[in-house]
Each structure stands twice: as C-alpha cells, then as structure tokens.
C-alpha positions in Angstrom: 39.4 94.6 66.5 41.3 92.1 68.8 40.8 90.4 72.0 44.1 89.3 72.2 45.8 92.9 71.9 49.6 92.7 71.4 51.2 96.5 72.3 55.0 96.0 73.0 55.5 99.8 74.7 57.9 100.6 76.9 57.4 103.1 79.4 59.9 104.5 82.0 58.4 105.7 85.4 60.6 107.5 88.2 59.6 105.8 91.5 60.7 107.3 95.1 60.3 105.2 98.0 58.1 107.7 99.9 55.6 107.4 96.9 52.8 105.6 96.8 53.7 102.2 96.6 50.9 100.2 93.7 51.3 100.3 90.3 47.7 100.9 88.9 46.6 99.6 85.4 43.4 100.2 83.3 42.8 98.6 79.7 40.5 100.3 77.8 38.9 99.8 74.7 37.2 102.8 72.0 34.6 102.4 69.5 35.0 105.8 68.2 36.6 108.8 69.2 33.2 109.5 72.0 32.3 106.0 73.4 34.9 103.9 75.5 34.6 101.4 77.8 36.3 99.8 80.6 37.8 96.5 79.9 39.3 95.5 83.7 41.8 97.0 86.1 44.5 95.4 87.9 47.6 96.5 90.6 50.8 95.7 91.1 52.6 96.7 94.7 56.1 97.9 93.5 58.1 96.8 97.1 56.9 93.2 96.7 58.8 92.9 93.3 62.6 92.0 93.9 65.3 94.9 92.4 67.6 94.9 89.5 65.6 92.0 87.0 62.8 91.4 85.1 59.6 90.4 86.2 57.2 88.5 84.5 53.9 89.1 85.4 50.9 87.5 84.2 47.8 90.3 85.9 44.0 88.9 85.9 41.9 91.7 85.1 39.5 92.5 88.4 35.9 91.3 87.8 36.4 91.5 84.0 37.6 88.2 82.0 41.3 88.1 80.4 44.6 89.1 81.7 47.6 91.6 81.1 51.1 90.2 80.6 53.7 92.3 81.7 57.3 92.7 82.5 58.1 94.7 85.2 61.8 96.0 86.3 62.9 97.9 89.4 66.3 100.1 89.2 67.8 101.9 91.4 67.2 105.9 90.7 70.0 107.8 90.4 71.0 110.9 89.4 67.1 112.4 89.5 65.8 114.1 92.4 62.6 116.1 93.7 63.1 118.8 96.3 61.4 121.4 98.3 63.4 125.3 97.9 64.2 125.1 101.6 66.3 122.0 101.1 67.9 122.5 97.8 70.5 120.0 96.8 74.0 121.5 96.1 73.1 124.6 98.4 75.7 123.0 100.1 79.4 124.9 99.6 81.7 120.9 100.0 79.3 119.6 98.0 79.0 122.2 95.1 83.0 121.7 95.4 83.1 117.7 95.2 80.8 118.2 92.1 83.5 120.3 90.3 86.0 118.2 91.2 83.9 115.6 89.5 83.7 117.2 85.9 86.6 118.8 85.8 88.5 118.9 82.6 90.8 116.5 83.8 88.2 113.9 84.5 86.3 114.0 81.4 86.8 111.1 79.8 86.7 109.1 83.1 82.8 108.0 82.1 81.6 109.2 79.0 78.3 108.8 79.9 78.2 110.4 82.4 78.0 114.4 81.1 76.6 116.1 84.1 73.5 117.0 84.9 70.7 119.9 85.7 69.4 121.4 88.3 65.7 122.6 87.4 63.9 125.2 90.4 60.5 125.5 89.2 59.6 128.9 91.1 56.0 130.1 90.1 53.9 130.8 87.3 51.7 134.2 86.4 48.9 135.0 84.8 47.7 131.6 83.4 44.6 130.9 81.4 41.8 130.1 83.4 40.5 126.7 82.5 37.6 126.5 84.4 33.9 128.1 84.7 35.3 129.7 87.8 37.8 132.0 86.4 40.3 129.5 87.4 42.4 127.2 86.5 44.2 123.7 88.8 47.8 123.7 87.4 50.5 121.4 87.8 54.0 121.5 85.5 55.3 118.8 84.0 59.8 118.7 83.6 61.2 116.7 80.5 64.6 115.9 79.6 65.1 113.5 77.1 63.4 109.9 78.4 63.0 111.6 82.3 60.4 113.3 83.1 59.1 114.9 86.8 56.6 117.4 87.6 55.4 119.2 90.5 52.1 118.7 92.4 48.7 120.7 91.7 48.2 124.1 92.8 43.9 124.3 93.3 42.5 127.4 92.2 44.8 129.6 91.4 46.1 131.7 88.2 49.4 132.6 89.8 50.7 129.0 91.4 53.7 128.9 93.7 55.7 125.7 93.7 58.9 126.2 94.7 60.7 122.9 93.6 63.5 122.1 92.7 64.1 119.5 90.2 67.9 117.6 89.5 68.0 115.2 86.0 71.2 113.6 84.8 72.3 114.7 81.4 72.7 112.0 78.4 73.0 114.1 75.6 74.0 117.6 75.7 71.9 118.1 72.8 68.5 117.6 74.9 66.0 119.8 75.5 64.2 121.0 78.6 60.7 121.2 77.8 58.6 122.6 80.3 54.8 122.2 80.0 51.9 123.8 82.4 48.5 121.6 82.3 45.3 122.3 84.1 44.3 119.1 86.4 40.4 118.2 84.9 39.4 115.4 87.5 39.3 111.6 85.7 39.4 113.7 82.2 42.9 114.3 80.4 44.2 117.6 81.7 44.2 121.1 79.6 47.4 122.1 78.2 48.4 125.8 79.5 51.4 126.5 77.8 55.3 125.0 77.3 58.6 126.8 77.0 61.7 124.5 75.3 64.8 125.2 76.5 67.9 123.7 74.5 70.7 122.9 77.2 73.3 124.0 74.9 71.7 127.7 75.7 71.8 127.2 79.1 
C-alpha cells in the first residue's frame, strides 16, 4: 500500500563480458496472489557504467510515471568461471601444478580467505519429469555455492539433457554447500522445479 516503495535488497549477479550487455528491470505490483500488474520497466547498459565504485542511478520508468533509485557496482569477477567440456580449465598438467603449489600446506595462511575453490562439470541429467502436455520437459540447472550462483543454458524438449559444462566457484567457507537444482523453463511464467541434490563440500 505505497507508492513510494522502500526495498533495500541486495542482489549479486555474475556478469561475463561476452553476455548480454543491459541490465533489465521490471517493478511490479500484486493485489492478490492471481492479479498483478505492470508498474514500468527500465535498462541499464552495464559497459557504460565505470568499474570498481558505486553508481547512483536515478531510472525513469518507460511510459509509466515514477522512477527506481538504484546503486549499481561493477567488480571484477574472479575466481568463477563458465566452460564448455572441451575446454576445461585445469585440464592443463603446469597449471593443475601452479594450483598445488598455490595451497600447499606451507602457503596456507598466506591469505586466509582465500580457501580454494571447486570445480563443478555438470554432465547430463536422466529420466526427468516431464513438465509439459507434450511428455516433455525444457530444463536448465541452476549451481549454488554460498552467495554465487551459475547455471547452464536450456535443453528444449528433452527428458535426458546433455550439457556438458563445467562450472569453477571460489570457496569462502568450507562449510558451504553445493546445491544443485533442475527447473523446467515455462516461457514469461516462473519455471517448474525438477528436483535438487545438496552436496556438503566437506563430503567432497
């Protein structure tokens, strides 16, 4: 009950240069849990905004009245990585050795925040639930690790998806867990859960 809506989220997004490069927004308001409407969009285009500080951005909503006030920051990445199977990071034998030099016993206190980190290949899935009136489901599978989180892109069609990627996450807490969740794409609509598997690191 508020036109002047004050939400004070924070949300972390990992964003690769090769991405698309606009930030879209929507604001939204709900009557009940069956009726909403749209309030005004607006876009911000990530390489116009200088790196490493906060940007305050006052957004007018597009052919809607009022505005969104946001602040924006853009950090360098490190640490997480997408892949294709073919080009696996670490398949390399001077590099799989640089990284043991790296956390070697001897080095361990050298950053203390700095733990380690895992590498995630995300292979196939079998036998899904079909989510759709065609026997079939769209899935897609989402990686989470602590405040990171990646996923891979949409199969179409298909109960037995292939992916093949391989995913690379810096570690923060050794007591994370890997949670690993399969949704169903559904269009504009939220997408159908499939099914999750949580993986302490400390089993790993």
């Amino acid at each position: 009950k508020s036109a002047n809506p004050q939400w004070r989220e924070q949300f972390d997004f990992h964003y690769f240069s090769d991405r698309k490069d606009m930030l879209d927004i929507e604001v939204w308001r709900k009557d009940n849990k069956k009726h909403e409407e749209l309030l005004g969009t607006c876009q911000v285009d990530i390489t116009a905004l200088p790196m490493k500080q906060t940007n305050r951005l006052e957004l007018p909503l597009q052919k809607h009245p009022g505005s969104l006030l946001m602040l924006i920051t853009v950090a360098p990445c490190t640490g997480v990585s997408i892949s294709d199977l073919c080009v696996c990071p670490l398949g390399d034998p001077n590099e799989r050795q640089q990284i043991s030099q790296r956390y070697c016993i001897k080095n361990s206190f050298r950053n203390i925040k700095d733990i380690g980190f895992l590498q995630v290949k995300v292979l196939k899935a079998v036998d899904l639930l079909a989510a759709d009136f065609s026997g079939k489901s769209d899935p897609f599978c989402v990686l989470e690790l602590g405040n990171d989180m990646l996923q891979t892109h949409t199969v179409y069609k298909n109960l037995n998806p292939e992916w093949n990627k391989v995913f690379t996450f810096p570690i923060k807490d050794i007591h994370d867990v890997l949670e690993v969740t399969v949704f169903d794409e559904d269009g504009d609509k939220p997408p159908d859960f499939l099914g999750k598997v949580a993986i302490p690191l400390l089993s790993v």
